[in-house]
C-alpha positions, 0 to 999 in steps of 0.5 A: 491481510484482513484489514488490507481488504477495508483501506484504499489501497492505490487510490487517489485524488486528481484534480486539475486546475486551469486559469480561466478565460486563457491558455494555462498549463494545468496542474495536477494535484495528486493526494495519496492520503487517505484517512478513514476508520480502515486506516485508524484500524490498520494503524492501531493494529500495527502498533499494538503488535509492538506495544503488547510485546513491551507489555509482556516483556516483564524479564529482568533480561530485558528490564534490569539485566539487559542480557535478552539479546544474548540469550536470544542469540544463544539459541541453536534452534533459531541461530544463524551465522551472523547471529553465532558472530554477533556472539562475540560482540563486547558485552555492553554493546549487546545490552545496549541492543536490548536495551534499544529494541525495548524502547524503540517498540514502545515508542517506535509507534508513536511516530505513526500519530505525530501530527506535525510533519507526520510524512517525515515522521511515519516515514522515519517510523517505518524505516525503523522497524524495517531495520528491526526486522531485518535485524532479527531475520538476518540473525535469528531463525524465525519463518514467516514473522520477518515477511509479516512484519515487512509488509504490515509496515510497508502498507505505512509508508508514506506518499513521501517516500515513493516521491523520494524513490522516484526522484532518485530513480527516475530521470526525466530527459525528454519533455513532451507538451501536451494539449487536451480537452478539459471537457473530455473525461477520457482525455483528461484521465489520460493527461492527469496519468501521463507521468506514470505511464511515460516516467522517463518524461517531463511532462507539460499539461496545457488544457482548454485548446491548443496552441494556434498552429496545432488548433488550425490543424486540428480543425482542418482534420475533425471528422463529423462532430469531433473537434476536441483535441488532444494533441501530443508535440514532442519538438518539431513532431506532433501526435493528433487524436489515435497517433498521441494515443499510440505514442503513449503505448509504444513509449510507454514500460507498461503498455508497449505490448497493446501497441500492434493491436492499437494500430490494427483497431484504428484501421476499423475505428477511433481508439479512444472510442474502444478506450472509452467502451472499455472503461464503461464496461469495468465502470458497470455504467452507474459508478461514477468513480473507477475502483474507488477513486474520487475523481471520474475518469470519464463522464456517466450520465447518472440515472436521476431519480425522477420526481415521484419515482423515489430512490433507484434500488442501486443506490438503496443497495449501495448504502446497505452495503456501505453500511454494512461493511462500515459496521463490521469494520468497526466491530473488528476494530472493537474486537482487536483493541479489547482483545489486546486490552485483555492481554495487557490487562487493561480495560478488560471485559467480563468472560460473558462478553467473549463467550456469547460470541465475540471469541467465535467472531475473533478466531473466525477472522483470525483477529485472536492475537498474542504478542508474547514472543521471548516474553516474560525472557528468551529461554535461558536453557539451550535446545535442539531436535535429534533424529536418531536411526539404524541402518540396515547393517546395524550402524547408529546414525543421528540426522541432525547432526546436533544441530537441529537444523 
């Protein structure tokens, strides 16, 4: 969760092109990539979990023998049902379990660097240790490490396998045109996020005017100084300025419940004028990009330095702050990669190193980590708690029924 703070969560690059000089349906180019020092973090840190288990796992249970599964799911304290069952299994089949969880965790990772076709490959890395995962919270009793372990490999998954989801999920029946200003930011945002907010439509983009009847139209209803558009027309039904914007709304899962008070605004005023007052306000009018996304949503004069004057104070607040955060992110990054280096006796550091302040950095962050769960084997001797007591007449009862559950 630390990590998560560093790493893009849900940003993106929206781009949208036209032909020049003539009507052309824009496209939009959304790229949900993002690489940087967090993600090589996040990355490292996910695998190193999985290569300095393998590096502990030293047991002839797991090398030689390949009874670590059997042991494992031996064990009343952490056995469950299907675990008690997958007992009986034929003996090679659960050596060729441990066998299979052994190699997949130290080769597992390596689909997260693959360069090529590295979507499909991240993808399939990540369903793999999903299924691992699953596997050992379905037959083992192990609290929180499943959820962890879900989630640390959820945060992987690739743009590709939301594109899957959507295709097998959402069905676009219905097809909505629609015309908007390029030259207005709030318009082009709203454009450039309609198959989000609308994912039961096709959607088709045409920016830079409008078609000849809904531009007359248009022009006969502008009010002062507005005549850019953005018209929505679904068949025979047009949806101007306020109307396309409540349309949005009412047929949109997410924002249906604003549409009553969008209705009452535009009795008092334009909605795209509070839309675009709110949107400056969570701007804070100097940050040119919405919550970190490389795209301006709507259009904010910067305040240039002017000549003699030198650079503004928030822009020197700014950089400081950038760069104070990229140099603790890279000293995290230090820390675990040498934490886990240590482990697995590896480029290891002096005892100096970590006593003049870097274990006091570590286990303040909780960075201090050791992936030695049934290592150097699962315990060969079986165990269970007893809660043994005395009634008020005498009588001996034990709690647990032996079970330690």
């Amino acid at each position: 969760m630390y990590l998560h703070v560093y790493v893009s969560l849900g940003s993106s690059d929206i781009e949208t092109n036209s032909t020049k000089g003539q009507q052309a349906t824009a496209t939009s180019s959304c790229s949900y990539e993002v690489f940087s020092l967090a993600t090589i973090c996040y990355t490292l840190q996910v695998s190193l979990v999985y290569w300095a288990s393998t590096y502990f796992k030293t047991g002839p249970e797991w090398r030689v023998t390949h009874t670590a599964t059997y042991y494992a799911l031996s064990l009343h304290y952490f056995q469950m049902p299907l675990g008690a069952l997958m007992l009986q299994l034929p003996k090679h089949l659960l050596q060729w379990m441990t066998a299979s969880v052994l190699w997949w965790e130290e080769y597992g990772p390596l689909f997260f660097f693959i360069p090529v076709k590295s979507q499909a490959c991240r993808l399939f890395g990540v369903l793999g240790f999903l299924a691992l995962h699953l596997g050992f919270a379905l037959c083992l009793r192990l609290g929180v490490f499943f959820w962890i372990g879900v989630v640390g490999n959820l945060m992987l998954l690739p743009a590709l396998a939301w594109e899957i989801l959507h295709y097998c999920f959402v069905h676009r029946t219905k097809t909505l045109e629609v015309y908007y200003d390029h030259d207005v930011p709030l318009f082009r945002f709203l454009a450039t996020h309609l198959e989000a907010l609308l994912p039961t439509y096709h959607i088709e983009l045409h920016s830079q005017g409008c078609n000849q009847e809904v531009q007359e139209k248009d022009e006969e209803r502008a009010v002062g100084k507005q005549a850019r558009h953005f018209v929505i027309q679904q068949e025979s039904s047009v949806y101007e300025g306020d109307k396309a914007i409540i349309f949005i709304s009412s047929h949109s899962r997410w924002l249906f419940w604003i549409t009553p008070l969008l209705h009452s605004t535009a009795r008092v005023m334009p909605v795209s004028s509070v839309l675009l007052l709110g949107l400056r306000f969570f701007a804070r009018k100097n940050m040119p990009y919405f919550l970190g996304q490389s795209s301006p949503m709507f259009y904010i004069a910067r305040k240039r330095a002017r000549a003699g004057k030198g650079i503004p104070l928030g822009r020197k607040v700014k950089f400081a702050l950038g760069c104070f955060f990229f140099f603790f992110l890279f000293a995290s990054t230090t820390i675990i990669l040498l934490w886990n280096f240590n482990d697995i006796h590896v480029f290891e550091t002096s005892a100096t190193f970590w006593d003049n302040g870097a274990r006091t950095f570590a286990v303040a962050l909780h960075l201090d980590q050791q992936w030695a769960m049934f290592s150097p084997g699962p315990p060969t001797e079986d165990w269970w708690f007893m809660m043994e007591g005395y009634l008020d007449d005498g009588t001996h009862v034990e709690l647990f029924h032996n079970r330690g559950t």
